[in-house]
C-alpha positions as CSV (number, residue, x, y, z in Angstrom):
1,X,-33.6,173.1,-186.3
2,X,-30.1,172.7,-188.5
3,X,-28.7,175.1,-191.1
4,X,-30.8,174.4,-193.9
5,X,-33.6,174.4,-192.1
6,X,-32.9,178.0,-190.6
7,X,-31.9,179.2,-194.1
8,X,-35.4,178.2,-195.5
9,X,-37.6,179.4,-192.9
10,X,-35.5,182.6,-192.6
11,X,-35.7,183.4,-195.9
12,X,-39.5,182.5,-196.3
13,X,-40.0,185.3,-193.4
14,X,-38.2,187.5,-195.5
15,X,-39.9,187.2,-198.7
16,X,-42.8,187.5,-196.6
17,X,-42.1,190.8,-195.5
18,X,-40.8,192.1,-198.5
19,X,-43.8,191.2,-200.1
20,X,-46.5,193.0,-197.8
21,X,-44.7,196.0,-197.8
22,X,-44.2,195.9,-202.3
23,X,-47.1,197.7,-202.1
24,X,-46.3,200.9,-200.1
25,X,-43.1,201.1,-202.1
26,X,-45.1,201.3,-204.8
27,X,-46.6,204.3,-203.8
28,X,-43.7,205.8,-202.6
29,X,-44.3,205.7,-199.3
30,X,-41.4,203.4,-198.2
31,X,-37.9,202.5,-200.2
32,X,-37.7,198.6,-199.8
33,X,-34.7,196.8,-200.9
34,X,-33.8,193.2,-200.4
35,X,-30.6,191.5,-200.9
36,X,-28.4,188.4,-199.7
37,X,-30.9,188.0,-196.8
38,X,-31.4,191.4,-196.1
39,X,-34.8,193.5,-196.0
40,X,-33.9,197.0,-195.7
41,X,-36.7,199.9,-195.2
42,X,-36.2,203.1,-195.9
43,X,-38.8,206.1,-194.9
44,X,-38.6,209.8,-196.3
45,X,-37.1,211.2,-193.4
46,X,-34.0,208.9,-193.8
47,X,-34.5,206.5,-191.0
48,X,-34.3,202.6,-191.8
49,X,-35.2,199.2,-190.3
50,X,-33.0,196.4,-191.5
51,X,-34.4,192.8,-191.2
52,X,-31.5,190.3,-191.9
53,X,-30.9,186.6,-190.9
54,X,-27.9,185.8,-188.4
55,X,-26.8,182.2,-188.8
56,X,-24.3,181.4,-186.8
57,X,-27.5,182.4,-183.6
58,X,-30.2,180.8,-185.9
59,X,-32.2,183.9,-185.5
60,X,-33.7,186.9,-187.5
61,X,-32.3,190.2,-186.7
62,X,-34.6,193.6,-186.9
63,X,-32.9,196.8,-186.1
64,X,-35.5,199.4,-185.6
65,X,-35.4,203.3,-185.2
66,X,-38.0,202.9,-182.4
67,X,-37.1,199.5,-180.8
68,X,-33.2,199.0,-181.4
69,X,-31.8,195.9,-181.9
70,X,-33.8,193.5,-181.5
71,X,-33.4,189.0,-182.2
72,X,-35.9,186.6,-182.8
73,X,-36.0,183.2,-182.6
74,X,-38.3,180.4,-184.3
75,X,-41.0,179.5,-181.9
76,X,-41.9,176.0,-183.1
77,X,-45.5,175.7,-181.2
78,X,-46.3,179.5,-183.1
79,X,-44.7,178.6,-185.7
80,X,-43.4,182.1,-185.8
81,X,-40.5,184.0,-185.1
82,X,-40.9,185.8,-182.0
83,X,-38.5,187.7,-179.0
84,X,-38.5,186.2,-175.7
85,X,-41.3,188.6,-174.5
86,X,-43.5,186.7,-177.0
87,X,-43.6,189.9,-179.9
88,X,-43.4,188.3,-182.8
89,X,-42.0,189.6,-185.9
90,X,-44.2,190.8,-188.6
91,X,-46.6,192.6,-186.1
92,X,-43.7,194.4,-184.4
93,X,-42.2,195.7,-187.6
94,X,-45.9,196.7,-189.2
95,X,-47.1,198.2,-186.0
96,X,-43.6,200.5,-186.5
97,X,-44.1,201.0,-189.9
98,X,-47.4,202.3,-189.5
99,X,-46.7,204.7,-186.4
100,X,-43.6,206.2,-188.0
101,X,-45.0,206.2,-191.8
102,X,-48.3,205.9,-191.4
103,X,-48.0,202.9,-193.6
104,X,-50.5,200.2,-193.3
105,X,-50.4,196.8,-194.7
């Protein structure tokens, strides 16, 4: 994959996210924010994942208040991004979402 590449399939993901979650913000249940390739959750008690690209790895970072740091790769046969255990992206953060905010998408 080169740069441009990355920068288009990273940034797809990221609309993506930010656009299953427009709903619970909403209502008020999360604070989403996006900016310069940054997806940044907010829940009422303060805690925050932040979903941003890193180009210089080619990958999509999530830092999570229940799973740390965590970096994910584009999985070509998937075609998803996913950590080397397999997890892939999306699921991870929405099962997160919805067992620290009860929010489901």
């Amino acid at each position: 994959m080169n740069e441009t590449q990355y920068h288009q399939m990273a940034d797809a993901a990221l609309e993506q996210i930010a656009e299953m979650l427009e709903k619970p913000d909403a209502k008020g249940m999360i604070e989403l924010e996006v900016q310069g390739g940054i997806v940044t959750i907010e829940l009422d008690d303060g805690k925050q994942f932040i979903v941003s690209k890193h180009a210089p790895s080619k990958q999509i970072w999530l830092s999570s208040p229940l799973s740390g740091g965590l970096h994910f790769s584009y999985d070509n046969a998937h075609q998803d991004w996913r950590l080397a255990d397999q997890r892939s992206l999306q699921p991870l953060l929405l099962a997160e979402l919805k067992q620290l905010a009860g929010v489901e998408v």
